[in-house]
C-alpha positions as CSV (number, residue, x, y, z in Angstrom):
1,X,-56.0,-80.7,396.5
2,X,-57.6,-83.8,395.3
3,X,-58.4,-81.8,391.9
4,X,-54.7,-80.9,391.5
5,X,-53.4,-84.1,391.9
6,X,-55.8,-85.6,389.8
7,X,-54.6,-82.8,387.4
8,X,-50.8,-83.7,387.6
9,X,-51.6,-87.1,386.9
10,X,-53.6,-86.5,383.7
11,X,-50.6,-83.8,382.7
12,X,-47.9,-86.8,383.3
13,X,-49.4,-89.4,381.3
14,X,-50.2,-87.5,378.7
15,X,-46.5,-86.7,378.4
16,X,-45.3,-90.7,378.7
17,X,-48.5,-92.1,376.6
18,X,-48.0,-89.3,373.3
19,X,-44.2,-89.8,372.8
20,X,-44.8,-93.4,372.6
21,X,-47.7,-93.1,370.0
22,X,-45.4,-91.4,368.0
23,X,-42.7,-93.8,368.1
24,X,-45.4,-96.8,367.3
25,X,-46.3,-94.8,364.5
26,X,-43.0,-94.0,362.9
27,X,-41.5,-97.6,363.4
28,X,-41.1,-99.6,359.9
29,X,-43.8,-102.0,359.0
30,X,-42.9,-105.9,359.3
31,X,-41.5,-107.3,356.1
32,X,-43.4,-110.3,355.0
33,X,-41.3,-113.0,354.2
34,X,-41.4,-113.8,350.3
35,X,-43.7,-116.6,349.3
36,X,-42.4,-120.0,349.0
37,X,-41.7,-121.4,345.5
38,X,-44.6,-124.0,344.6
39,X,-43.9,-127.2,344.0
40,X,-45.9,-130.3,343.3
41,X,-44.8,-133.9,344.4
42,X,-42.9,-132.2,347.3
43,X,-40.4,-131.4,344.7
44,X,-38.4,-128.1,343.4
45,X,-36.3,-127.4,340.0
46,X,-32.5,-127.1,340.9
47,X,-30.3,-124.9,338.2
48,X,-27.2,-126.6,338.8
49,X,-24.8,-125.3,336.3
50,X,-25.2,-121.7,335.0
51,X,-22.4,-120.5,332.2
52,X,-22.1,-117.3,330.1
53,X,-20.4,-116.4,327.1
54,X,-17.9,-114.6,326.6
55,X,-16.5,-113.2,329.7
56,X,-15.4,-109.6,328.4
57,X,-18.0,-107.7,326.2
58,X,-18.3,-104.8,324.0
59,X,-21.5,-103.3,323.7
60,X,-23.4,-104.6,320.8
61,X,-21.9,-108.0,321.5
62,X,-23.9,-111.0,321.9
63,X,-23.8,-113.2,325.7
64,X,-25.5,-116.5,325.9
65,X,-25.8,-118.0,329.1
66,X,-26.4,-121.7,329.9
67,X,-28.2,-123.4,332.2
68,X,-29.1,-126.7,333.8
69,X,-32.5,-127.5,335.4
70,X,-33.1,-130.9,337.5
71,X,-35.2,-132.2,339.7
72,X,-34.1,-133.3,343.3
73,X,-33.1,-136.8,342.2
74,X,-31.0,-135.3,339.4
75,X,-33.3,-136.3,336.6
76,X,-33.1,-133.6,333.7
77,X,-36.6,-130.8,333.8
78,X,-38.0,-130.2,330.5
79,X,-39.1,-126.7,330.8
80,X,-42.6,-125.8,329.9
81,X,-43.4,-123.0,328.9
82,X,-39.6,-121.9,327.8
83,X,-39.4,-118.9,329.4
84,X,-37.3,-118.4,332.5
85,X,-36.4,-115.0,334.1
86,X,-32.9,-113.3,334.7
87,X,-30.8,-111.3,336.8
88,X,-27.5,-109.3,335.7
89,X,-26.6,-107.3,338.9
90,X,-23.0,-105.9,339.0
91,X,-21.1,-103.1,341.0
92,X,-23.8,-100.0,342.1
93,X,-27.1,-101.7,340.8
94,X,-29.0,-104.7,338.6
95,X,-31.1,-105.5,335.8
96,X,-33.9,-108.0,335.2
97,X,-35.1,-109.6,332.3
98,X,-38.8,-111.3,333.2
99,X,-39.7,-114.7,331.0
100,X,-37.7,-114.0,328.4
101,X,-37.7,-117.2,326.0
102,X,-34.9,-120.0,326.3
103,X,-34.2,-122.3,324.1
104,X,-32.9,-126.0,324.4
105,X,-29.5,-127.0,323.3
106,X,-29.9,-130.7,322.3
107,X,-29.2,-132.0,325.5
108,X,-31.6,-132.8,328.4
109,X,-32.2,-130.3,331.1
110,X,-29.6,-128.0,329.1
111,X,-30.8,-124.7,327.7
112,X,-29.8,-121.1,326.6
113,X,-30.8,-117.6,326.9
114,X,-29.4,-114.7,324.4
115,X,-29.2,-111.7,325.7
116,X,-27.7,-108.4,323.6
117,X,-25.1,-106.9,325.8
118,X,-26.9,-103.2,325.5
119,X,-25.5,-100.1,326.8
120,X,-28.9,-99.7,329.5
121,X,-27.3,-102.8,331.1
122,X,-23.9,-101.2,332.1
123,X,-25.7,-97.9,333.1
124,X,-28.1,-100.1,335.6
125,X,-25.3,-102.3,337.1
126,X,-22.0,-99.9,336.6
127,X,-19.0,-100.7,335.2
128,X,-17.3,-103.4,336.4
129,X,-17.7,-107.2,336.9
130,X,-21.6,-108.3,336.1
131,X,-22.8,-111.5,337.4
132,X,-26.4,-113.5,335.7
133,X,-28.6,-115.2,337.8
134,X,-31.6,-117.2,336.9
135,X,-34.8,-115.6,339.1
136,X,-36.1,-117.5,342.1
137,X,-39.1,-119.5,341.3
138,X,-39.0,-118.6,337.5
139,X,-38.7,-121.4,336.1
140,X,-42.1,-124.4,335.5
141,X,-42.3,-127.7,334.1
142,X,-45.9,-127.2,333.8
143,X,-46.8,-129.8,336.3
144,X,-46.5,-127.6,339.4
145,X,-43.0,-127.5,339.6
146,X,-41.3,-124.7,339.8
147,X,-37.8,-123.5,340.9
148,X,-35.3,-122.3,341.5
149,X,-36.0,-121.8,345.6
150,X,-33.3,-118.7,345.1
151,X,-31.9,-116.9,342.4
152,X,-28.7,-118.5,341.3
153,X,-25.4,-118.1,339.6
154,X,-22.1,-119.6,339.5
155,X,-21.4,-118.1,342.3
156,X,-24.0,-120.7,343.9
157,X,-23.4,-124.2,342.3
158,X,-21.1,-126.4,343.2
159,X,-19.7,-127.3,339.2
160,X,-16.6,-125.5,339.0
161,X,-16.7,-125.2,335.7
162,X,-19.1,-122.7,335.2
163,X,-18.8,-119.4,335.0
164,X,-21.5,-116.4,334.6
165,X,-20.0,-113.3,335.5
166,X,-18.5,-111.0,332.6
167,X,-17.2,-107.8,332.2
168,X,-17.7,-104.9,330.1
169,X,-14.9,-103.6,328.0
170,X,-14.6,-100.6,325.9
171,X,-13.3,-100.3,322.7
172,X,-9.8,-99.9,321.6
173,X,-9.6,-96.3,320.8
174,X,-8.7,-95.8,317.1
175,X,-5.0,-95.7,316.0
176,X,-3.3,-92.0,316.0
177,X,-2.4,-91.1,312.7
178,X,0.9,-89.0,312.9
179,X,0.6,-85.7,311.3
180,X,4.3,-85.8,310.5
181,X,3.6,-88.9,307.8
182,X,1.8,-86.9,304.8
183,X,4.8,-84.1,305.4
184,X,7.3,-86.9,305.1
185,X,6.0,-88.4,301.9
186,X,6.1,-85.3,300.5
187,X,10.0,-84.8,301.1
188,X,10.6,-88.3,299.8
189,X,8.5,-87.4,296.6
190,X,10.9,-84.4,296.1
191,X,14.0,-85.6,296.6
192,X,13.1,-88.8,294.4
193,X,12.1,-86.6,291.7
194,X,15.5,-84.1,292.2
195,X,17.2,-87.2,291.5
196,X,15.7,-88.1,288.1
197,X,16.4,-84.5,287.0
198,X,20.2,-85.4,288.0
199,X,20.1,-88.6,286.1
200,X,19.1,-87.1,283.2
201,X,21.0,-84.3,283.2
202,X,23.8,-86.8,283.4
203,X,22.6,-89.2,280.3
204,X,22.5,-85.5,278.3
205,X,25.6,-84.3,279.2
């Protein structure tokens, strides 16, 4: 008796204990959180304006987006090195472009990005309306500071005058020539050369 109990014991935990292995086992692992943007000073960059140009685009055209780096206190970053990193995500997907150069504008903490507006950019982010944001934490002032602490767009800032969303557009299909136009010419070149035969059939008689 004693053996069969100890038996049906064994039998039951076995069948509570191996379920929840299996569920331990299949459960997702934790998700670190992403690492903090460094900064130095107990500071971080702020983009505070972000602006692209134009709003509608063809493929093949050119967009330039401007942006504006600070530091907490509002004095203007000069970047270094002049590289920041960029985000176009729109409707079913996004594309990035890491460090790509930037360029200053002439005025402090003001600079620009060129992008070509490239067919592999609609076929990653579908067609519709495409927003650009600079990359969290890819942006340095080679003293330690870096920033932004999250990508941002205009979506983000508080300037209401910026705008970095566009949308593609696709070219105006080419004008239908009517097939009725040559046979028209044709019928006016006739009938203007009947009448010459008339008019001089008239000065001769």
């Amino acid at each position: 008796m004693k053996k069969a109990l100890i038996l049906s014991v064994a039998v039951m935990l076995m069948i509570v204990l191996v379920p929840g292995a299996n569920l331990a086992s299949a459960a997702p692992p934790m998700q670190q959180a992403p690492p903090a943007c460094p900064k130095y000073n107990q500071t971080n960059l702020t983009v505070d304006f972000v602006n692209s140009v134009p709003n509608y685009a063809l493929v093949g055209d050119t967009v330039v987006t401007t942006f504006h780096v600070i530091y907490a206190d509002g004095t203007p970053v000069t970047l270094e090195p002049l590289t920041a990193s960029f985000n176009w995500t729109g409707p079913s997907g996004s594309k990035e472009y890491d460090l790509v150069p930037v360029v200053s504008n002439g005025t402090a903490g003001f600079y620009t990005y060129t992008q070509p507006f490239t067919q592999d950019i609609i076929q990653a982010t579908g067609f519709g309306t495409i927003t650009i944001f600079v990359v969290f934490c890819s942006l340095s002032d080679g003293s330690g500071n870096r920033g932004p602490t999250a990508a941002i767009s205009s979506i983000q800032t508080l300037i209401p005058t910026d705008n970095s969303q566009l949308s593609p557009t696709e070219p105006a299909p080419p004008l239908a020539t009517n097939n009725y136009v040559p046979s028209l010419l044709i019928v006016v070149l006739l009938i203007l050369a009947l009448l010459i035969v008339l008019l001089r059939r008239r000065k001769t008689s």
